[in-house]
C-alpha positions in Angstrom: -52.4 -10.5 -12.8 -50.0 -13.3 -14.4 -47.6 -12.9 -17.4 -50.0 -14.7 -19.6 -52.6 -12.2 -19.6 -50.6 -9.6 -21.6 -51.9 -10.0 -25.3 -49.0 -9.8 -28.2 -49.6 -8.5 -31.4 -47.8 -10.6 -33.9 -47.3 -9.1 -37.1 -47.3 -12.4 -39.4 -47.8 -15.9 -38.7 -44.3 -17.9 -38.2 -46.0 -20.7 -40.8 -45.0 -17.8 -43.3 -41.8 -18.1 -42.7 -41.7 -21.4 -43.2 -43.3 -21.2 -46.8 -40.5 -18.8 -47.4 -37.6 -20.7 -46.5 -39.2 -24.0 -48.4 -40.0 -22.2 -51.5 -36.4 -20.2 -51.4 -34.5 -23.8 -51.0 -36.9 -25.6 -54.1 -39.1 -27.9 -51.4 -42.7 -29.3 -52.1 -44.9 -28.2 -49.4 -48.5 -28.3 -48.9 -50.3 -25.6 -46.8 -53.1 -27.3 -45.6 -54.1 -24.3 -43.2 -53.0 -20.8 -41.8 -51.3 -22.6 -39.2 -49.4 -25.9 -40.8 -47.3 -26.6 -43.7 -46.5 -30.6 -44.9 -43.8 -31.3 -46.6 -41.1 -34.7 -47.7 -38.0 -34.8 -47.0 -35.9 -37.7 -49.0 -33.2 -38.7 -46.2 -31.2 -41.3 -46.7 -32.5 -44.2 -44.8 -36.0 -43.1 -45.7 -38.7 -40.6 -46.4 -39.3 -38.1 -44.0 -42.8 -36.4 -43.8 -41.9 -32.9 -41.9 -45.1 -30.9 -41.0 -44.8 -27.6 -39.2 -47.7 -26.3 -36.7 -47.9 -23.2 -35.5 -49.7 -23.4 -31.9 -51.1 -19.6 -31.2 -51.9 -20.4 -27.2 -48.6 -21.7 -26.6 -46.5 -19.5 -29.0 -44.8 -22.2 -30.3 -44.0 -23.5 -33.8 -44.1 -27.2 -33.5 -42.4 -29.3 -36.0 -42.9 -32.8 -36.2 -41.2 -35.1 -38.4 -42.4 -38.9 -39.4 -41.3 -42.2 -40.7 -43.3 -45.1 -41.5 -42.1 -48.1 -39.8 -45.1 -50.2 -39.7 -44.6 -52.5 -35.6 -45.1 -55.5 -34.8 -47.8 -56.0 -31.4 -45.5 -58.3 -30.0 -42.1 -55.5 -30.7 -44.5 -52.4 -28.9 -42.3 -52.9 -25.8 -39.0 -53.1 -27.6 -39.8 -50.2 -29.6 -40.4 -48.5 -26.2 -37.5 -49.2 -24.6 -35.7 -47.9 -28.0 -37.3 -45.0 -27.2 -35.9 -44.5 -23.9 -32.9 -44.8 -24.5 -32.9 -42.2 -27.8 -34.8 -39.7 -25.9 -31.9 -40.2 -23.4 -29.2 -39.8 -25.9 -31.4 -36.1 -27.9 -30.3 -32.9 -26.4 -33.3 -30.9 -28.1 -36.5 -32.7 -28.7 -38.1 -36.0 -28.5 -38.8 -39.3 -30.5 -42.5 -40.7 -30.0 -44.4 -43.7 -30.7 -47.7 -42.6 -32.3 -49.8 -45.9 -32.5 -52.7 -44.7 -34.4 -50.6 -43.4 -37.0 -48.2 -46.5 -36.9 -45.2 -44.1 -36.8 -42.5 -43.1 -35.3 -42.6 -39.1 -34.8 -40.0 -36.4 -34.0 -40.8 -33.5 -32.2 -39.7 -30.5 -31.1 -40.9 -26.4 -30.8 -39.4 -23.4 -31.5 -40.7 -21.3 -28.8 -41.8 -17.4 -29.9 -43.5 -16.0 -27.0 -43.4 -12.0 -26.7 -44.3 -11.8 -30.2 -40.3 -12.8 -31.4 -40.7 -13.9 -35.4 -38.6 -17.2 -36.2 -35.8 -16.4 -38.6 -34.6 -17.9 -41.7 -31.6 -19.8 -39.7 -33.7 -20.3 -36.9 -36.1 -22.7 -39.2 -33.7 -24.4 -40.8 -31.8 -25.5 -37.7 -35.2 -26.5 -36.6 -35.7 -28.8 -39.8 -32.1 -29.9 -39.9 -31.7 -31.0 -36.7 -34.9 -33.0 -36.7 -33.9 -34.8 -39.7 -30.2 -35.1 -38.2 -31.7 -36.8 -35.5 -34.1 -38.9 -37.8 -31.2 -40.2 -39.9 -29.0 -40.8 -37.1 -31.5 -43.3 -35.0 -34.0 -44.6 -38.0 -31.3 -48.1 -38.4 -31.9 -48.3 -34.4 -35.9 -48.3 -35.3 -35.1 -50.6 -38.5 -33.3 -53.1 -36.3 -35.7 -53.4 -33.1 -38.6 -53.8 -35.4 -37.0 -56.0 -38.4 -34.7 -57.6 -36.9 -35.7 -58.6 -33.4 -33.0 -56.8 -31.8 -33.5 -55.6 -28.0 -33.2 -51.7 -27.6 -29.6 -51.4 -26.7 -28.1 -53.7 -29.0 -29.8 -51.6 -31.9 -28.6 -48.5 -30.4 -25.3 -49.6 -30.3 -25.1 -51.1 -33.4 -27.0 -47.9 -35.0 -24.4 -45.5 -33.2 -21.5 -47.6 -34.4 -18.9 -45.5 -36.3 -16.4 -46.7 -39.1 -12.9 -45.1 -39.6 -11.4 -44.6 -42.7 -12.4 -46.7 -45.7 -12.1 -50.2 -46.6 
């Protein structure tokens, strides 16, 4: 017999919680299922489109969090190597490239397995570190694909911190 075949009674389903914590902060949200929630998150490079999943088989709540960047055929590559080296550079989850969406996607899960309910903190730790991680990389994304800049120049100049004030 394997661990997976013990069956978990969950008392509520962690998309709830979700809807909680968005209603309690003042967020738009959509709930376009039992499982997922949509929401837009203004950021301040752009316009996040956040969307929550929860994935029963797995026990996982997976977030995923959007920009529109629209790419250039001949920057796919660039945009790849981009990739590498911000995946590289995230301790907990992962940028994509989600060509037919045109977007660039970050995701990561909030694993729940023995029937564990996500907390209030627990989500928005979740959220805010996926937008963290959005804000901190989207002028890498804007350079490689705007401005013809090759991955690790972007990166650089995206990472690139001021001291003080002029």
């Amino acid at each position: 017999m394997s661990l997976m075949e013990f069956e978990v009674e969950r008392h509520s389903n962690p998309v709830d919680m979700i809807e909680f914590v968005a209603a309690s902060n003042d967020w738009s949200f959509e709930r376009s299922g039992e499982d997922e929630i949509a929401m837009t998150v203004e950021g301040r490079w752009a316009d996040y489109h956040v969307s929550f999943s929860w994935m029963e088989q797995f026990e996982a709540l997976h977030l995923a969090c959007a920009f529109d960047i629209k790419i250039a055929d001949h920057r796919v590559n660039e945009v790849i190597r981009l990739l590498a080296h911000v995946n590289g550079q995230t301790l907990m989850g992962h940028f994509d490239l989600w060509r037919q969406e045109d977007v660039i996607i970050f995701r990561q899960s909030l694993l729940l397995a023995g029937g564990a309910e996500p907390t209030n903190q627990q989500v928005e730790v979740l959220l805010s570190s996926a937008l963290e991680a959005c804000e901190q990389y989207f002028q890498a994304f804007q350079f490689v694909v705007w401005s013809g800049m090759e991955a690790k120049a972007a990166m650089e100049a995206a990472l690139f911190e001021t001291v003080g004030e002029a």
